[in-house]
Phi, psi and omega in degrees: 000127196242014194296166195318166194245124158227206189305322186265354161256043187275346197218272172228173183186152170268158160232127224223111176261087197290357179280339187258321150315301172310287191306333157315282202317323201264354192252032170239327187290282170352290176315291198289314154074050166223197218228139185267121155260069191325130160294120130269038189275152191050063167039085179040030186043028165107004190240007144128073175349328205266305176312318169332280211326315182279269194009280193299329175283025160292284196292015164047075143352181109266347157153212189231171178260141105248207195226321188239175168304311210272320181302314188284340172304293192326302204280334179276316177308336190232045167056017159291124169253001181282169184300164194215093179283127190246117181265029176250157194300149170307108175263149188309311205290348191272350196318304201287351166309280156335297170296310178327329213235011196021075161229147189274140179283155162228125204257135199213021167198162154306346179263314179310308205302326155302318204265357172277301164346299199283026205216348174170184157277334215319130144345150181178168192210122157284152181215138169237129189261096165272079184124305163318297186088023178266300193182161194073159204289111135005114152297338187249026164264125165306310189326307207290329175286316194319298183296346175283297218289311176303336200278293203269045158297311185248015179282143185256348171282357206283100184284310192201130206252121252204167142194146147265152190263131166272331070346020176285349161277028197196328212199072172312300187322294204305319199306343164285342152244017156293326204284338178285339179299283151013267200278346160265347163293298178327323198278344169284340188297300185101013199212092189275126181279182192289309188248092155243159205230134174224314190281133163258228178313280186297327168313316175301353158296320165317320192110201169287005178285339171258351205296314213028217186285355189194163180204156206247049215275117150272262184305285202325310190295358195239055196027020163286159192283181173181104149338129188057033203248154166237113180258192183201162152284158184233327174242154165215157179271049226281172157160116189312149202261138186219000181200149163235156157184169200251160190196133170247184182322105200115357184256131164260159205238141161066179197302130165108342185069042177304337180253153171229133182278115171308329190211182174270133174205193215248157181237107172244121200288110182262124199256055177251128169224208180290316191320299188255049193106350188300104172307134170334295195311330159309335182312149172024039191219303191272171220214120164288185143225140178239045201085037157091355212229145182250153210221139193303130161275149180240120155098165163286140210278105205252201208280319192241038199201137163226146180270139154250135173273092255215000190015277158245037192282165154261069176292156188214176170296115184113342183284168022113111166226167193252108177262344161209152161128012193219235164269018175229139187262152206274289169289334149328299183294320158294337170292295187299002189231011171060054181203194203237143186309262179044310198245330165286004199259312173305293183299092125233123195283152167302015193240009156271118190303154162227127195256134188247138154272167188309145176200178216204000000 
């Protein structure tokens, strides 16, 4: 595949389908059948938060997730007005940031919750950690609910209430009994806020059993798989063939000379590396598309270069080459590369153009 070559395909590139994101958003909505607070955190899980965003506001939010301050300054510096919840926990020191920028904190101790209280009404989300074992008020400390529960009697900000499911793709039990925690921390509170969220992604395969008033829906909107989801892809992964040549049996290829060619075949110099997200683990492990056909990674995977064995294709300079997003799936490529799509979609580097199609 040769298309014209321009300035953001002169090298590597993301190609980004916001039509295909959107249609994610609207079959997790569907499923769950509540109003979504879509993550955009690590930037739009790597294809650009700001864009998500104006996207996504087809299917009417309730509003979006992100992990820092700084994520939520972007989308507020740029006229997102729906609400912007920041899920990494709240510290005293962060308050005035945090307000600076009107995004609701999610509060996960007694010390944040007092210095929060003591500084305004704002909105804000509590989170209770039934299982995880990450952040937030314990479900079963009494000590700790009594005190959430005297706090938040009369708070006015108190929007919405939380827990993350650790398993929910793998394992309904614990997870029905994150869900059972859940509602019992609430029922020590004494009090139901406007919103509780519990389900992200793998949950929503249930359906509406978890959904409660809002779902935290991630990889599935940006095409990672989720068992019992119906996804579509959303981003692919490009980058041009910039050198070739033919070798024969016995040459080795790329640093340490880890490959060796078993026979003569043709080496095509892929103009991609680790500088832009290529997981290392790929060297002699991951698989292209190539001219319709799928072809070997070779050699160590290097900061700006990956080798293919393209064997008797006619590959040539300028062509095309898809490293996920194509006949190579997007979570394929991460299995072989012993990690979770997740983590090739975040590792996509800043020096890759993200080409968005036309959406409406």
């Amino acid at each position: 595949m040769r298309k014209r070559l321009t300035p953001d395909t002169a090298r590597a590139w993301v190609d980004v389908d916001l039509d295909a994101l959107v249609r994610n958003a609207r079959s997790y909505i569907a499923a769950t059948g509540v109003p979504a607070i879509p993550m955009l955190k690590a930037d739009g899980y790597g294809l650009g938060a700001l864009m998500v965003a104006r996207a996504l506001a087809e299917v009417e939010p309730w509003g979006y997730g992100v992990a820092t301050v700084d994520e939520a300054r972007e989308l507020h510096l740029n006229g997102i007005i729906r609400p912007i919840v920041v899920f990494t926990p709240l510290v005293p020191r962060m308050i005035e940031f945090v307000n600076a920028v009107a995004a609701r904190p999610t509060i996960c101790d007694i010390e944040a919750l007092r210095a929060w209280l003591e500084q305004g009404t704002g909105p804000f989300h509590v989170e209770i950690d039934t299982g995880m074992g990450r952040s937030g008020i314990p479900w079963d400390d009494v000590q700790s609910l009594a005190a959430a529960r005297n706090l938040l009697g009369d708070a006015a900000g108190w929007e919405g209430i939380f827990t993350m499911f650790h398993s929910a793709e793998r394992n309904p039990v614990a997870t029905g009994d994150q869900w059972q925690r859940l509602h019992e921390a609430l029922a020590a509170l004494g009090r139901r806020p406007p919103l509780v969220h519990a389900a992200a992604s793998a949950a929503g395969a249930y359906g509406g059993r978890y959904a409660a008033d809002a779902t935290r829906p991630g990889i599935h909107l940006y095409g990672g798989r989720v068992s019992g989801l119906d996804g579509v892809p959303v981003a692919a992964l490009r980058a041009r063939v910039v050198a070739t040549r033919r070798v024969f049996a016995g040459t080795s290829i790329g640093y340490d000379a880890s490959w060796t060619a078993p026979n003569q075949t043709t080496i095509a110099t892929v103009a991609i590396g680790y500088a832009d997200g290529v997981h290392r683990r790929l060297s002699n492990t991951g698989v292209v598309e190539l001219r319709g056909q799928r072809v070997r990674i070779v050699g160590r995977v290097t900061m700006d270069h990956v080798m293919v064995d393209a064997g008797d294709l006619p590959v040539a300079i300028g062509d095309i080459a898809t490293l996920f997003g194509g006949l190579v799936t997007l979570d394929e490529q991460a299995a072989l590369a012993g990690t979770v799509s997740y983590e090739l979609l975040t590792a996509l580097g800043p020096r890759l153009p993200r080409r968005y199609s036309n959406h409406e």
